[in-house]
TIMI-2910 file (N, C-alpha, C, CB; in pm, 1 decimal, decimal comma, always signed):
<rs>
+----------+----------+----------+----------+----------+----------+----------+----------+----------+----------+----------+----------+------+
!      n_x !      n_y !      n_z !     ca_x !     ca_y !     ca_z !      c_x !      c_y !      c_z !     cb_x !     cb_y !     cb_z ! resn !
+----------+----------+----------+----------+----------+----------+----------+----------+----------+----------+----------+----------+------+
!  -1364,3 !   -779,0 !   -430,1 !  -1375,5 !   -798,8 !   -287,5 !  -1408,9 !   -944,5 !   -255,0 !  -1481,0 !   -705,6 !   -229,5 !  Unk !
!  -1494,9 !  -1000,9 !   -315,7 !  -1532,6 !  -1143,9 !   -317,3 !  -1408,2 !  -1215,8 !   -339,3 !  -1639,0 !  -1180,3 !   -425,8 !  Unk !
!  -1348,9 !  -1214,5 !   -468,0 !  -1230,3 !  -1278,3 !   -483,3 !  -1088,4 !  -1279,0 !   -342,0 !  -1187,1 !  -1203,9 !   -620,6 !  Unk !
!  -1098,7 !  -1138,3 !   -262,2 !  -1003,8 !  -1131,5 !   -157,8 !  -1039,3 !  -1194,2 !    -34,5 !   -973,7 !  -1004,1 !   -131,9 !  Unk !
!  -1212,8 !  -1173,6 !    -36,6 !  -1233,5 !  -1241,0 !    +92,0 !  -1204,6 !  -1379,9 !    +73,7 !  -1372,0 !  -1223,6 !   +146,8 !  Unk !
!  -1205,5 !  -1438,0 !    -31,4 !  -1205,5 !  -1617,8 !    -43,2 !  -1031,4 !  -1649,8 !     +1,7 !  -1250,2 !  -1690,7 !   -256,5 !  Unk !
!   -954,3 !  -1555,3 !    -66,7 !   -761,6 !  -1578,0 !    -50,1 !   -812,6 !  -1582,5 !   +122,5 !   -602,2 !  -1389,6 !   -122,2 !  Unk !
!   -823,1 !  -1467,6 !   +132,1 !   -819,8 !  -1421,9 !   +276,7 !   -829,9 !  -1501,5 !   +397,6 !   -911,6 !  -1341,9 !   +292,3 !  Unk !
!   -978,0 !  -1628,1 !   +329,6 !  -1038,0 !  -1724,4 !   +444,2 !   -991,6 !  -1836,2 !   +414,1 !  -1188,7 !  -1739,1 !   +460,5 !  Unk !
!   -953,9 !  -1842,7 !   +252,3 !   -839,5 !  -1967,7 !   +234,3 !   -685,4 !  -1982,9 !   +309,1 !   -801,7 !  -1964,4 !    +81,4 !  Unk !
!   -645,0 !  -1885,0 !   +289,0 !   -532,6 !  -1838,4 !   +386,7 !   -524,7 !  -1800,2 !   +525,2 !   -488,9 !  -1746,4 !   +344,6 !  Unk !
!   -626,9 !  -1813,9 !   +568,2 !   -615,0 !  -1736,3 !   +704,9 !   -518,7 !  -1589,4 !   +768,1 !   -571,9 !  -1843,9 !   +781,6 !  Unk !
!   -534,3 !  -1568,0 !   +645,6 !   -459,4 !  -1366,5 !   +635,2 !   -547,3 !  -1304,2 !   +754,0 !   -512,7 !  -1239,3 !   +434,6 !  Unk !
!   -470,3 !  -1217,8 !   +826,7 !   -554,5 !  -1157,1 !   +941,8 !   -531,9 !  -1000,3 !   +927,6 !   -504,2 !  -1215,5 !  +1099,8 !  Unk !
!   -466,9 !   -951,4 !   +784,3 !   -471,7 !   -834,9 !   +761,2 !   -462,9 !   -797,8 !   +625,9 !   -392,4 !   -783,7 !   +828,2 !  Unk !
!   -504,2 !   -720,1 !   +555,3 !   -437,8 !   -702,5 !   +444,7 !   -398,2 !   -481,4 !   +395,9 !   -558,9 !   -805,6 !   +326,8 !  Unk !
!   -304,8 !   -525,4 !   +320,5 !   -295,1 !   -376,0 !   +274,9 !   -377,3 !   -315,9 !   +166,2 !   -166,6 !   -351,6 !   +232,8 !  Unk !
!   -472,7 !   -227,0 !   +175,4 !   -546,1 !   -185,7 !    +44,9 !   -499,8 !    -48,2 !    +10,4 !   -708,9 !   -186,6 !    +59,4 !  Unk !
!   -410,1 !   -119,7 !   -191,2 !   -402,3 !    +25,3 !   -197,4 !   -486,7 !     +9,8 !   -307,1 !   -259,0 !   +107,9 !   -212,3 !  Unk !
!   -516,9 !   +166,9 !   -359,3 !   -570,5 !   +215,2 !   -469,9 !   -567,4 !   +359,9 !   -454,7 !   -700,0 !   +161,7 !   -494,8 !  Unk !
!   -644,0 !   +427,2 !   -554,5 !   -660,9 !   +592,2 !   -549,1 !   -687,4 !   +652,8 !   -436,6 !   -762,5 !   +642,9 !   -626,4 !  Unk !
!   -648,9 !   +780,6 !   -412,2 !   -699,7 !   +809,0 !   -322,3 !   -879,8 !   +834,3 !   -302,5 !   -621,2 !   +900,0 !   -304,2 !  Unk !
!   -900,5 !   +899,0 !   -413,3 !  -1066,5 !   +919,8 !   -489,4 !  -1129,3 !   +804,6 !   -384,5 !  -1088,5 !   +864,5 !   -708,6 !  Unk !
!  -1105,4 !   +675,1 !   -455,9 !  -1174,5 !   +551,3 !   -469,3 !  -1127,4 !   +460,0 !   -329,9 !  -1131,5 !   +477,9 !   -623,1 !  Unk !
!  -1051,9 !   +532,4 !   -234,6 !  -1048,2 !   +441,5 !   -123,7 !  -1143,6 !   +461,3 !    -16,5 !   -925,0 !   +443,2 !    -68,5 !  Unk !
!  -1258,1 !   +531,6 !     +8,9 !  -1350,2 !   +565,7 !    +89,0 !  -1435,4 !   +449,4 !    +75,0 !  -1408,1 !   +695,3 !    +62,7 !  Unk !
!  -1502,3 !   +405,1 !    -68,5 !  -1581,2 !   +307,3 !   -100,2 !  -1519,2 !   +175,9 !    -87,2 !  -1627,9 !   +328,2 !   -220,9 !  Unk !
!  -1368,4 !   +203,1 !   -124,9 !  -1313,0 !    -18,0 !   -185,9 !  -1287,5 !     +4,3 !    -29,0 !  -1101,0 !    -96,1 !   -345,3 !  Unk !
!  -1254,9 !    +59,2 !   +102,1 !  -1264,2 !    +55,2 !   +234,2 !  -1370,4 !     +6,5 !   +290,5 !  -1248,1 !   +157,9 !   +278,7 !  Unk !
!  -1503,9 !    +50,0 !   +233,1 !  -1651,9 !     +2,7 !   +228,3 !  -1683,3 !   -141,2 !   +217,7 !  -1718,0 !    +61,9 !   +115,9 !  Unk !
!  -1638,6 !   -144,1 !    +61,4 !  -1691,0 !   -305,5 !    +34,8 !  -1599,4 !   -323,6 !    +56,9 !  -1746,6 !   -379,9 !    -83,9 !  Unk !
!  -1459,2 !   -320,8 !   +130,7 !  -1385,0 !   -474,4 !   +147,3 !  -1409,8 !   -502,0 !   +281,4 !  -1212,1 !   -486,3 !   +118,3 !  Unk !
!  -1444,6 !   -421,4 !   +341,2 !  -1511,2 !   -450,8 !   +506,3 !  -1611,6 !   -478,2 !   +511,7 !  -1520,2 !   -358,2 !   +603,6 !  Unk !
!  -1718,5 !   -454,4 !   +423,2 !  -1831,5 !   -572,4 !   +416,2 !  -1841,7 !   -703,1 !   +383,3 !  -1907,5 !   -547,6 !   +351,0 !  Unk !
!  -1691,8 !   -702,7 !   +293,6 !  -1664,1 !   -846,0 !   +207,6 !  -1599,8 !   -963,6 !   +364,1 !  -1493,6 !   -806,4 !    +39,4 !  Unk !
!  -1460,0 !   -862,8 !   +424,5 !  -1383,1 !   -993,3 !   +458,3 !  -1478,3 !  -1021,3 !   +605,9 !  -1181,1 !   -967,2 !   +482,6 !  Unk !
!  -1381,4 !  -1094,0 !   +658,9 !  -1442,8 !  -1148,1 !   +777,1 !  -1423,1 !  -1036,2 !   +875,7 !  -1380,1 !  -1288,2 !   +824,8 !  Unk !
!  -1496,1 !  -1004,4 !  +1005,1 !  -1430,8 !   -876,5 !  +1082,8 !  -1309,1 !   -880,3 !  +1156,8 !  -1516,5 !   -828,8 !  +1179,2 !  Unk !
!  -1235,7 !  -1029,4 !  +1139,8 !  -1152,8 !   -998,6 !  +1237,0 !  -1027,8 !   -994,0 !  +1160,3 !  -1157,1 !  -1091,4 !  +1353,8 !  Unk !
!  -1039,8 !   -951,4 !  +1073,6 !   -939,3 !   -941,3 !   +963,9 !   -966,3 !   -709,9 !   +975,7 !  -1016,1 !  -1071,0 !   +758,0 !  Unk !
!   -785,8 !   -723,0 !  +1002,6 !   -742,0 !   -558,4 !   +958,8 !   -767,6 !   -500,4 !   +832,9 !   -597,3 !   -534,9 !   +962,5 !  Unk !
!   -791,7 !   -429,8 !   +797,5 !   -772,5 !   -339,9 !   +674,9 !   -654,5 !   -232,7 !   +691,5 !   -910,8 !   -260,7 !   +646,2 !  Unk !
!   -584,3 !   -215,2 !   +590,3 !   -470,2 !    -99,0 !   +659,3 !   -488,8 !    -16,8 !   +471,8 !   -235,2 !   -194,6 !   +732,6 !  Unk !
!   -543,7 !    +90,8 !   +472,1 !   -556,7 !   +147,6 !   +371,5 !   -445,3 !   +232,7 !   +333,3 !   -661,6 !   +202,0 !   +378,3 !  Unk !
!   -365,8 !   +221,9 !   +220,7 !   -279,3 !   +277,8 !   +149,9 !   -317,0 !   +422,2 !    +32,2 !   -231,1 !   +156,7 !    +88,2 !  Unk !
!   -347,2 !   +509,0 !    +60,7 !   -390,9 !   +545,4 !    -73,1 !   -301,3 !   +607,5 !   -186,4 !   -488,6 !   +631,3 !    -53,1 !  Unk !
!   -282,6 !   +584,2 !   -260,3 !   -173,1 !   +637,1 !   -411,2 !   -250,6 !   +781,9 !   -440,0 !   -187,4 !   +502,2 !   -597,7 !  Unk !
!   -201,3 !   +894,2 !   -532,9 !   -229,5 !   +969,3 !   -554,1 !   -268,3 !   +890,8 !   -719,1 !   -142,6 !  +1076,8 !   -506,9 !  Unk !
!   -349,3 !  +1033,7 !   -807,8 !   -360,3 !   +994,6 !   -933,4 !   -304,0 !  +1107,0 !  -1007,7 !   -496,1 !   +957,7 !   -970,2 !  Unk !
!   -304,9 !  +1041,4 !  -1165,1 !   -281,7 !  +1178,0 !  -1245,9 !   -351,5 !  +1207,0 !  -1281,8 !   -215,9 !  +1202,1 !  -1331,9 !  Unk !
!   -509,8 !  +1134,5 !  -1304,2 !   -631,7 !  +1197,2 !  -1361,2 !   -720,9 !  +1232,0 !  -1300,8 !   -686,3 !  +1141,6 !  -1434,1 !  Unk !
!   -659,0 !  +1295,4 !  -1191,7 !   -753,4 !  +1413,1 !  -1104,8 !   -664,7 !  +1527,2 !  -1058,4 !   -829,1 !  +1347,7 !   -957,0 !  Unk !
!   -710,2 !  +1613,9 !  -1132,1 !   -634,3 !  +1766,1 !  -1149,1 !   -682,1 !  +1812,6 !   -969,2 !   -729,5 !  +1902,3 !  -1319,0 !  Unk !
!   -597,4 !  +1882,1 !   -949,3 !   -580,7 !  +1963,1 !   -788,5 !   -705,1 !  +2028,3 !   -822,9 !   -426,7 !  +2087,2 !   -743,6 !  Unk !
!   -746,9 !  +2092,8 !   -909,8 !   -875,3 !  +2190,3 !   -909,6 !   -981,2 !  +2139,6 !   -988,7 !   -846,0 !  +2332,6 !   -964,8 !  Unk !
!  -1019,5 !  +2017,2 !   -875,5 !  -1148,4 !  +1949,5 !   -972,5 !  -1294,9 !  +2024,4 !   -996,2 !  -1194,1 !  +1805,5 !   -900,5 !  Unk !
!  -1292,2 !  +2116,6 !   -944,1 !  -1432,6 !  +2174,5 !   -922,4 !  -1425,0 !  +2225,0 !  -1080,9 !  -1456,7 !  +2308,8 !   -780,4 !  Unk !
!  -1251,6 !  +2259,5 !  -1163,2 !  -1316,4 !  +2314,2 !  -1274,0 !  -1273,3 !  +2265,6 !  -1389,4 !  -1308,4 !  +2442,9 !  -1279,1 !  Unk !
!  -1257,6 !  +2130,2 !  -1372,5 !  -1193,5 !  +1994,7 !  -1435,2 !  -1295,7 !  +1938,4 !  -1494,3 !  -1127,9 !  +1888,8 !  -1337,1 !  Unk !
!  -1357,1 !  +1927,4 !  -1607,3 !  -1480,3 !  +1892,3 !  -1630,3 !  -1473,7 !  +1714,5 !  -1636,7 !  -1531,3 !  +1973,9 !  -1768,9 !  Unk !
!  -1321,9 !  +1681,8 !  -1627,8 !  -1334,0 !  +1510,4 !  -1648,8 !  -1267,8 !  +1505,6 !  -1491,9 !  -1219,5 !  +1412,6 !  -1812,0 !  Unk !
!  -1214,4 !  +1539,5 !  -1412,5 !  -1186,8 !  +1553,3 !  -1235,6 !  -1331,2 !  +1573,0 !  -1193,4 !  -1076,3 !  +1706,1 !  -1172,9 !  Unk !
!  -1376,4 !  +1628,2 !  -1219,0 !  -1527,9 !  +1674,5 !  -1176,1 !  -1609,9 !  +1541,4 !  -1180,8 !  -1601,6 !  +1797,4 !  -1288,9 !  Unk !
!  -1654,8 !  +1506,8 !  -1307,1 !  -1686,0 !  +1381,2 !  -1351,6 !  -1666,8 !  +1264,5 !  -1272,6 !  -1626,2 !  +1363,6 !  -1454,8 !  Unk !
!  -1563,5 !  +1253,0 !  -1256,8 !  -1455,0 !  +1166,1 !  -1137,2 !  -1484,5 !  +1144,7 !  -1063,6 !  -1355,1 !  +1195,4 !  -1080,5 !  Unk !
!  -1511,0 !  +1217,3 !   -955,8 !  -1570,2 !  +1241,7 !   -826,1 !  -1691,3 !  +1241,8 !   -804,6 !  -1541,4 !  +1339,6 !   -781,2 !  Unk !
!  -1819,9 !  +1304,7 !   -923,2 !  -1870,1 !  +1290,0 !   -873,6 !  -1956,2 !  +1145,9 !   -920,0 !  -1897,7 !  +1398,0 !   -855,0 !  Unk !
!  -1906,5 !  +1065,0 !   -992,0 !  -1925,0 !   +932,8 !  -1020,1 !  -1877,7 !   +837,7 !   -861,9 !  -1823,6 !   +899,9 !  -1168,1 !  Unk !
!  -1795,5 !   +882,8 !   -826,6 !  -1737,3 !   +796,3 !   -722,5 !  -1814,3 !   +826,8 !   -633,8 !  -1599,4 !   +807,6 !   -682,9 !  Unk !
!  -1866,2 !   +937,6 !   -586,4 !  -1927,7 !   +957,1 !   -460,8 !  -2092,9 !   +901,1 !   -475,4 !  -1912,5 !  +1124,5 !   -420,4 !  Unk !
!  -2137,3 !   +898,5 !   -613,8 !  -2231,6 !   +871,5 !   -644,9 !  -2240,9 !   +699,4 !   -610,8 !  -2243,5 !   +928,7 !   -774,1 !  Unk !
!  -2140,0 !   +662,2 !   -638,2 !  -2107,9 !   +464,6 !   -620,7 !  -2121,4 !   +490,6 !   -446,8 !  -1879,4 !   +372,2 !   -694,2 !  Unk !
!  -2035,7 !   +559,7 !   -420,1 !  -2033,1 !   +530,7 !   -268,0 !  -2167,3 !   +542,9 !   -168,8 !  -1931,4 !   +628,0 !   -212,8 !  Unk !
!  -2218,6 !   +651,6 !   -241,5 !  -2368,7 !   +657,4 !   -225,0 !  -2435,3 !   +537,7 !   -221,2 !  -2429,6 !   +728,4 !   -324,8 !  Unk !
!  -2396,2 !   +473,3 !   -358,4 !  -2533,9 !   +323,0 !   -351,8 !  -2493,1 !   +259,7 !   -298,0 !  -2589,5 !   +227,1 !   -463,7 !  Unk !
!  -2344,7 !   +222,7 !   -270,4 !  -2295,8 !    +93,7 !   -134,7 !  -2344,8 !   +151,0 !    -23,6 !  -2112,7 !    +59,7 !    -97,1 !  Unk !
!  -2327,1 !   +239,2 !    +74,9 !  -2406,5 !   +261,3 !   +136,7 !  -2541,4 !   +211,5 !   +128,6 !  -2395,5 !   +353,3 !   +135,9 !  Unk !
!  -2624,2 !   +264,0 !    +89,8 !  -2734,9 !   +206,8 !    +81,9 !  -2798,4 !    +53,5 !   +107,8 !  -2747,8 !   +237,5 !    -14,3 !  Unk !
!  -2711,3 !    +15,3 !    -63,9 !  -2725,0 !   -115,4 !    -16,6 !  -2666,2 !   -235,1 !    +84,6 !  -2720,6 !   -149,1 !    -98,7 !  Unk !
!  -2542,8 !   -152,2 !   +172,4 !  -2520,3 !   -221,4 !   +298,2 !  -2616,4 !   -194,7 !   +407,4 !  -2392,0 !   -190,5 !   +345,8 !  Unk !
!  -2689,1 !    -82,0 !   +374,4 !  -2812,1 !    -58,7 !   +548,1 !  -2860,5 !   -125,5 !   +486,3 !  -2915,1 !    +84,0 !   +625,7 !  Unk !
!  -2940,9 !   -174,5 !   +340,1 !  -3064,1 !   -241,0 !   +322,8 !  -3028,7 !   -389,9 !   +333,6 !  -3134,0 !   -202,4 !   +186,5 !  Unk !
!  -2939,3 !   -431,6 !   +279,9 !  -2880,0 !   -597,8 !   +279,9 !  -2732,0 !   -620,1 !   +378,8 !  -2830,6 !   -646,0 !    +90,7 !  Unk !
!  -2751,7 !   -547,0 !   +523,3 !  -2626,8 !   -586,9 !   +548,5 !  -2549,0 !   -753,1 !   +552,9 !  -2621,2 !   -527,9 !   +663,3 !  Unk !
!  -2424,4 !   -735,8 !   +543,3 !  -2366,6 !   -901,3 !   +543,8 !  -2404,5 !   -973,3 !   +436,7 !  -2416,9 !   -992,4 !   +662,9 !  Unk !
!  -2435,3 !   -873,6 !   +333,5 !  -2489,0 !   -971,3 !   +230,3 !  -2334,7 !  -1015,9 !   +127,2 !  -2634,7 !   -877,7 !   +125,7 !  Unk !
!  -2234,0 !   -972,3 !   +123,5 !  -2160,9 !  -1009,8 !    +74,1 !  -2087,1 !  -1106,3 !   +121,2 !  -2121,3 !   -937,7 !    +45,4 !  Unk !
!  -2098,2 !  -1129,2 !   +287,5 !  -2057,7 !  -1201,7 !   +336,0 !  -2118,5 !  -1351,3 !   +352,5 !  -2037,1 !  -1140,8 !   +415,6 !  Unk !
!  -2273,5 !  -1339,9 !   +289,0 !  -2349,5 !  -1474,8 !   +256,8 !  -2327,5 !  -1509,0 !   +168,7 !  -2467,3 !  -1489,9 !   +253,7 !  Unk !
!  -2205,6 !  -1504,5 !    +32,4 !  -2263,2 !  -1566,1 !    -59,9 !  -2140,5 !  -1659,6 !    -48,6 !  -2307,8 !  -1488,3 !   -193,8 !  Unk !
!  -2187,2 !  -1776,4 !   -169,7 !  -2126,7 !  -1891,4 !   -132,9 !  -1945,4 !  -1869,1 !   -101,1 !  -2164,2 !  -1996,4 !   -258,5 !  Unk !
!  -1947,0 !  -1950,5 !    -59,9 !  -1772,4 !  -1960,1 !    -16,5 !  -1760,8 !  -1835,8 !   +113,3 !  -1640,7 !  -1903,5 !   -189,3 !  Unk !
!  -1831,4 !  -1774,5 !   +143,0 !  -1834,7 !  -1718,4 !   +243,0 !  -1877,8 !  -1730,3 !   +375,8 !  -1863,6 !  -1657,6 !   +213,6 !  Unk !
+----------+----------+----------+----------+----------+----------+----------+----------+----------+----------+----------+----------+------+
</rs>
């Protein structure tokens, strides 16, 4: 995210496309909107995966998956109420 916000403000990009998993686009939606500047779009793409079975509840590595991710998304949260804009202070930002 650091690395995109710098293209982003080097370039003066006023949107970008984010793809990735579907799993993992709730959070990289997270930090890349904490990362870029606000007046920059986000337009989220999400891809499907193959290593998350339709019936993750009895997927013991789908299971895993998820609940690792929600667990990350958990601590960004967090640490955006506790340090908001903090990604947006660091140098080059």
């Amino acid at each position: 995210a650091i690395y995109a916000r710098d293209l982003v403000t080097r370039h003066k990009v006023t949107s970008v496309k984010l793809i990735t998993s579907r799993y993992h686009m709730k959070r990289a939606t997270l930090i890349l909107r904490n990362a870029l500047p606000k007046d920059v779009a986000i337009y989220p793409h999400p891809v499907d995966t193959r290593n998350l079975k339709v019936r993750w509840w009895s997927d013991g590595g789908s299971f895993k998956l998820l609940f690792s991710e929600f667990y990350k998304y958990c601590m960004f949260r967090f640490f955006f109420m506790v340090a908001p804009g903090e990604l947006r202070a660091l140098p080059g930002g």
